[in-house]
C-alpha positions, 0 to 999 in steps of 0.5 A: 828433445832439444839440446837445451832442454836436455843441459837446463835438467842435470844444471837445475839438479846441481843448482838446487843441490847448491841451494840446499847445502848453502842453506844446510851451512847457513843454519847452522853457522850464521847465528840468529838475527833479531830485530829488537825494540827497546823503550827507554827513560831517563832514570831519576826525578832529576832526569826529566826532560833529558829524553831529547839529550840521550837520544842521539847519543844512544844513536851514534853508539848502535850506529858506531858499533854497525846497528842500524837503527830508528829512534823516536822520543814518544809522547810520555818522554820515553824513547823507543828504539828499533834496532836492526841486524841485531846479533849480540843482545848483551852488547845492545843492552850495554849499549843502551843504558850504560852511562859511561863515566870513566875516571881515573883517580889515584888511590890509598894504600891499606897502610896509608888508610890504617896512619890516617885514621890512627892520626884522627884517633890521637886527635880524638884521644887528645881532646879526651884522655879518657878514651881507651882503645877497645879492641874487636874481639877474635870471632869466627865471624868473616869479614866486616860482621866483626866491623859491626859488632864492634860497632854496635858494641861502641853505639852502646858505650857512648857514655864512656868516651870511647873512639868512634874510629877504633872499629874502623882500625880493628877492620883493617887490622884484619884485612889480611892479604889484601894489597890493591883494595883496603878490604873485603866486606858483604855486601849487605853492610857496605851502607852501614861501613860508608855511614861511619867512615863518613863521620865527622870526626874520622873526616876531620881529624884526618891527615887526607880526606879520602872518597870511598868506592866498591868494586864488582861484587866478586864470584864468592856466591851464597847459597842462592848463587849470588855474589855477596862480596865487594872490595873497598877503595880509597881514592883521592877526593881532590881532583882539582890538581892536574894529575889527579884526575883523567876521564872521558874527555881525555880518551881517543878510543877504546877496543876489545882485546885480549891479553898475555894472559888470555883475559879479556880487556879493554884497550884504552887509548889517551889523547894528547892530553890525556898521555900527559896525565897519564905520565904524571899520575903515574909519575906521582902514584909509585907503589900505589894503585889507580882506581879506574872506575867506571859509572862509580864502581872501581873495575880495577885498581893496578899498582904502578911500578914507575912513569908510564909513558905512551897513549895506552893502557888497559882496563880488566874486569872479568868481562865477557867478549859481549861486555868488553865490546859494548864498554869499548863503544860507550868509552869511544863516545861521550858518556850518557848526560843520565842514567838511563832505566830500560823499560821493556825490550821485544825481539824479533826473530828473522827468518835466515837470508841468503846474501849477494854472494850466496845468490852469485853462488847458486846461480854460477852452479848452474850456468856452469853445470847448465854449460857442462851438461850442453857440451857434453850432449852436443859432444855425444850427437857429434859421435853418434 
């Protein structure tokens, strides 16, 4: 048998050997590709016709963030797209349909909320001597139930003259222990709670006229497993004056990352601009909180100890890793114009293949076992 013949055997044995643990390694190490379609449509009556406009912002955030991907604007004015090398679905999803606004906004403290609208009931008091004071009576009831009753109870006495704000002082009396947000209420009477702080006469007769957001639902679940509690905020209304107000325009970038802590968080990164206000925001909000909000919900809302100077900062929020790469991208481009609503998404799965450098590997295998096994042969028929 020729020389050649006899090496090409014991490489094809090696190269194959090679083959069959890359392939071993590969399933079990590199995780699933998917290519995925997704449909799209701006959410809203108001968002009609505005297909065009998300489109190629949607684009550059799955191209920015290493997707490849195909977009088309279909007939009915939805938007499909068919994303590539797909890994993370959470971050596509993300990616997709969250709009990004992001504001920074200086917030109140529970005492500066409780004088408020103690200064609007002496208003209110002095327009009627006869209004008194009715007190929420102790019950077992747990967060803003005891706002409602008390609500109910002074709906049913409008006859008597009595305050409309005095709920509203008796819900933060009891909010115990609560530093950043000015309470913890359900979810189910949020609606009911913004109705009455939005009153005229808690508005008007006010020292400030705050604006009101949530925060996440936090992780007290029910029964069912769901959460059913939020934190409310206060912010500053007026954004008007320089220093009250920092948002998209104002940013850089943002990244993933992971804190002192071990807490997964967004880092933020300030233009020159945005440094500026930085500074004065927190030159002029000592002792208070930021709510930093993104999309109208309050992600976190810290206490400043003093001047910050510097192009950086940090946004937590119990994230996942998936979520706080997904919000890094959409905060280091321009938000969405409107929210976008998914409407089906399909996904792929592709087969597992071998890249340049694994086919460099087999192929290096058995050239080198191919020139091992013909050395060694013409070794052995020089010695016979």
């Amino acid at each position: 048998m020729n020389r050649y013949v006899k090496a090409l055997i014991p490489a094809l044995i090696v190269a194959a050997g090679t083959y069959v643990y890359i392939i071993s390694v590969l399933n079990k190490k590199r995780p699933d590709n998917y290519i995925g379609t997704y449909l799209i449509k701006p959410a809203g009556d108001v968002a009609q016709g505005k297909t065009d406009r998300i489109v190629p912002v949607i684009q550059k955030r799955l191209e920015h963030a290493g997707y490849p991907v195909m977009a088309r604007v279909l007939q009915d004015g939805t938007a499909e797209f068919t994303v590539q090398k797909m890994i993370d679905t959470v971050q596509i999803i993300e990616l997709l349909t969250k709009r990004g606004v992001l504001q920074f906004r200086p917030g109140y403290t529970k005492a500066e909320l409780f004088t408020n609208l103690e200064k609007a009931r002496a208003i209110l008091l002095a327009e009627n001597s006869n209004a008194k004071r009715q007190p929420v009576a102790d019950t077992p009831l747990s967060g803003i139930d005891s706002l409602v009753a008390a609500m109910e109870k002074t709906e049913k006495k409008q006859e008597k003259n009595e305050p409309e704000i005095d709920p509203l002082l008796d819900f933060f009396e009891q909010q115990n222990g609560i530093t950043n947000s000015i309470g913890l209420l359900n979810i189910r009477d949020t609606a009911r709670l913004r109705s009455l702080l939005n009153r005229p006469e808690v508005r008007t007769g006010s020292l400030f006229d705050p604006e009101y957001y949530y925060g996440e639902a936090i992780d007290k679940p029910n029964n069912q497993g769901i959460a059913t509690n939020v934190y409310l905020y206060a912010v500053n209304r007026d954004t008007n004056r320089p220093g009250t107000l920092i948002e998209n325009s104002d940013l850089d970038g943002a990244q993933m990352d992971i804190d002192y802590t071990n807490q997964v968080v967004v880092n933020i990164t300030f233009n020159g601009h945005g440094a500026r206000l930085w500074a004065k925001m927190t030159e002029e909000n000592i002792n208070k909180p930021i709510a930093m909000i993104i999309d109208g919900e309050v992600m976190t809302a810290p206490i400043v100890i003093g001047r910050i100077e510097g192009r950086n900062t940090s946004i937590s929020g119990n994230f996942t890793p998936a979520e706080a790469r997904a919000l890094a991208e959409v905060l280091s481009l321009p938000p969405l114009p409107v929210q976008v609503q998914l409407l089906s998404a399909k996904l792929q799965k592709l087969p597992k293949t071998l890249s340049t450098k694994e086919i460099l590997t087999i192929l290096g295998a058995f050239v080198l076992a191919f020139g091992i096994g013909l050395f060694v042969i013409k070794t052995f028929e020089q010695n016979k």
